[in-house]
MIFI-42979 format. One line per 5 residues: number of its first residue (from 1); their letters; for each residue x, y, z of C-alpha. Coordinates in pm, 1 decimal. Example, Ala and Ser with C-alpha at 12.3 -4.5 7.8 and 13.67 -1.06 7.14 Angstrom:
residues 2
1	AS	1230.0 -450.0 780.0 ~ 1367.0 -106.0 714.0;
***
This chain:
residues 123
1	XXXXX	15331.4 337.2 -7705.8 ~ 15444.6 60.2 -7466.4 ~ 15447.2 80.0 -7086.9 ~ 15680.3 -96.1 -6866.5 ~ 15687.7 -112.0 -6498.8;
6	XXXXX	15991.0 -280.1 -6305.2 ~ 15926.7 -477.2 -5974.0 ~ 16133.3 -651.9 -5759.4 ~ 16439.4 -471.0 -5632.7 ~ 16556.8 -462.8 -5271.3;
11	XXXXX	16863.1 -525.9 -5063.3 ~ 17032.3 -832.3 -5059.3 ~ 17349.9 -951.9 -4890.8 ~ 17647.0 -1049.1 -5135.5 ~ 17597.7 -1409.5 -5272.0;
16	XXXXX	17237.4 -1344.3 -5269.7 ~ 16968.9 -1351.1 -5538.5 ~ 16696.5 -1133.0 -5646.7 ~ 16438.8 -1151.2 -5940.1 ~ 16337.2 -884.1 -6083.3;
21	XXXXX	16010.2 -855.5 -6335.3 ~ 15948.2 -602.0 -6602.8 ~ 15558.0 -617.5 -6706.7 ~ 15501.5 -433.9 -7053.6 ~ 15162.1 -319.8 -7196.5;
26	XXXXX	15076.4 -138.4 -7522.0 ~ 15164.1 -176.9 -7862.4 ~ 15380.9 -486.3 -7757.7 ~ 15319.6 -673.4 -8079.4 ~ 15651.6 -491.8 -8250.2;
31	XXXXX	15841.3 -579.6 -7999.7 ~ 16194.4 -695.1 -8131.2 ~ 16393.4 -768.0 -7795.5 ~ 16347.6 -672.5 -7444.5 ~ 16624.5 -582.2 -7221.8;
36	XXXXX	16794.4 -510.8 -6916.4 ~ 17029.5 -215.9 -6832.6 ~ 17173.0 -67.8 -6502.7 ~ 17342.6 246.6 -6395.6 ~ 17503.5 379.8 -6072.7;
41	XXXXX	17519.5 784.8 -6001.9 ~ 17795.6 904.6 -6269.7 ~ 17851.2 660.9 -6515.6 ~ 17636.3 561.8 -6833.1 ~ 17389.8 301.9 -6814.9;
46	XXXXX	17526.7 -18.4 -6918.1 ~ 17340.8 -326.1 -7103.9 ~ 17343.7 -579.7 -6876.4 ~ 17115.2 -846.2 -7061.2 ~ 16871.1 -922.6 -7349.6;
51	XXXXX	16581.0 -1135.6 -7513.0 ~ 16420.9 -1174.6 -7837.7 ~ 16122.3 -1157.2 -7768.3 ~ 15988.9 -1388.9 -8097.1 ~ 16309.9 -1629.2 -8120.2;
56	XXXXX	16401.0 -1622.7 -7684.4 ~ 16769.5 -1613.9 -7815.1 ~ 16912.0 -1389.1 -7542.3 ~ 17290.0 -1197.1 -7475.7 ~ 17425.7 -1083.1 -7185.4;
61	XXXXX	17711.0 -888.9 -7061.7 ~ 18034.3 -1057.8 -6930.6 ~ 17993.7 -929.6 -6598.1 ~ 17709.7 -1099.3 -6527.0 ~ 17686.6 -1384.6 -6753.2;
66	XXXXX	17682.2 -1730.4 -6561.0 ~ 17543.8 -1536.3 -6279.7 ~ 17244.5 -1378.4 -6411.2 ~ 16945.0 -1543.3 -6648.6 ~ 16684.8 -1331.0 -6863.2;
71	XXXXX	16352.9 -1514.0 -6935.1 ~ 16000.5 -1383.5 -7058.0 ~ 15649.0 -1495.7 -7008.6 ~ 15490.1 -1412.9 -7397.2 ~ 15168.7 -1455.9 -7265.1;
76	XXXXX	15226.5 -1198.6 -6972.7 ~ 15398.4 -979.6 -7154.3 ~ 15652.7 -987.3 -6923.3 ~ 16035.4 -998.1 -6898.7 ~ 16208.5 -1137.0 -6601.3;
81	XXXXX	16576.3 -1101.4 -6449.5 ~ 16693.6 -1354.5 -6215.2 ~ 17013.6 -1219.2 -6043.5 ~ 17246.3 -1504.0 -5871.5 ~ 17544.1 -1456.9 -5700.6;
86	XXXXX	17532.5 -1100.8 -5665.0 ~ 17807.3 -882.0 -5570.7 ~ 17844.8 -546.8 -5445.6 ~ 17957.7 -413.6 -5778.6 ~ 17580.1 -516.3 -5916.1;
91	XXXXX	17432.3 -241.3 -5689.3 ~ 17262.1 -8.9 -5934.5 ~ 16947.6 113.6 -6053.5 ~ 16815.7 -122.6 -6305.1 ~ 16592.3 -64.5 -6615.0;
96	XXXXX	16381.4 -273.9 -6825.6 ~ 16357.6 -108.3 -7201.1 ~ 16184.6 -224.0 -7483.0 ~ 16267.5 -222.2 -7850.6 ~ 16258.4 -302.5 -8242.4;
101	XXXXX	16595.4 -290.4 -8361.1 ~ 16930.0 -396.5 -8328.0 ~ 17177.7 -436.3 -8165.6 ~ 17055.4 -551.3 -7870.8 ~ 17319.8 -420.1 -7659.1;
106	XXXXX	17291.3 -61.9 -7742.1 ~ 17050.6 168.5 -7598.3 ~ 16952.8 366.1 -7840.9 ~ 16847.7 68.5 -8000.1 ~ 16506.8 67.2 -7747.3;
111	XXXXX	16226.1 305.3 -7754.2 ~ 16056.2 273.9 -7432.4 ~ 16183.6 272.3 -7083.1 ~ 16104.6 208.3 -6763.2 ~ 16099.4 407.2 -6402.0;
116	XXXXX	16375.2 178.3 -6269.4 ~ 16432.7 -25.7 -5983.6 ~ 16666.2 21.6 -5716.1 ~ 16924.4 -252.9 -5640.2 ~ 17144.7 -281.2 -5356.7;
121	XXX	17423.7 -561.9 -5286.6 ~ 17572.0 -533.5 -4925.2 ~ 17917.7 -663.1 -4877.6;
***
């Protein structure tokens, strides 16, 4: 079993930034990748970004890539999410998930979950 706990959401005005952490205990030594998803009320949960958790290689989706940046702290066993230039379109709830296989991108590719953290982008 792994654990994960999110941290770090809030509000933030559009072109703001927020960072949000994802710390992860357990059986964390199969760990493939580590990733970040989002969803608003209605629509599927959406990958938003990745990271291999041996390698560091990490993917994100076009909507937020050059804007966003996933990093992790081995030692910690953490996962973090800086968010840059956020618009109001990034409001969501955001989830860190954990998992050992591929592809990245999918969900069903991840195993454990967390509780989510609310994100809110004012316009």
């Amino acid at each position: 079993q792994v654990q994960l706990v999110e941290s770090g959401g809030g509000l933030v005005q559009a072109g703001g930034s927020l960072r949000l952490s994802c710390a992860a205990s357990g059986r964390t030594f199969s760990t493939y990748a580590m990733g970040w998803f989002r969803q608003t009320p209605g629509k599927e949960r959406e990958f938003v970004a990745a990271i291999i958790w041996s390698g560091g290689n990490t993917g994100y989706a076009d909507s937020v890539k050059g804007r966003f940046t996933i990093s992790k702290d081995n030692a910690k066993n953490a996962v973090y999410l800086q968010m840059n230039s956020l618009k109001p379109e990034d409001t969501a709830v955001y989830y860190c998930a954990s998992g050992r296989r591929m592809p990245v991108v999918r969900m069903s590719s991840y195993e454990y979950w967390g509780q989510g953290t609310q994100v809110t982008v004012s316009s």
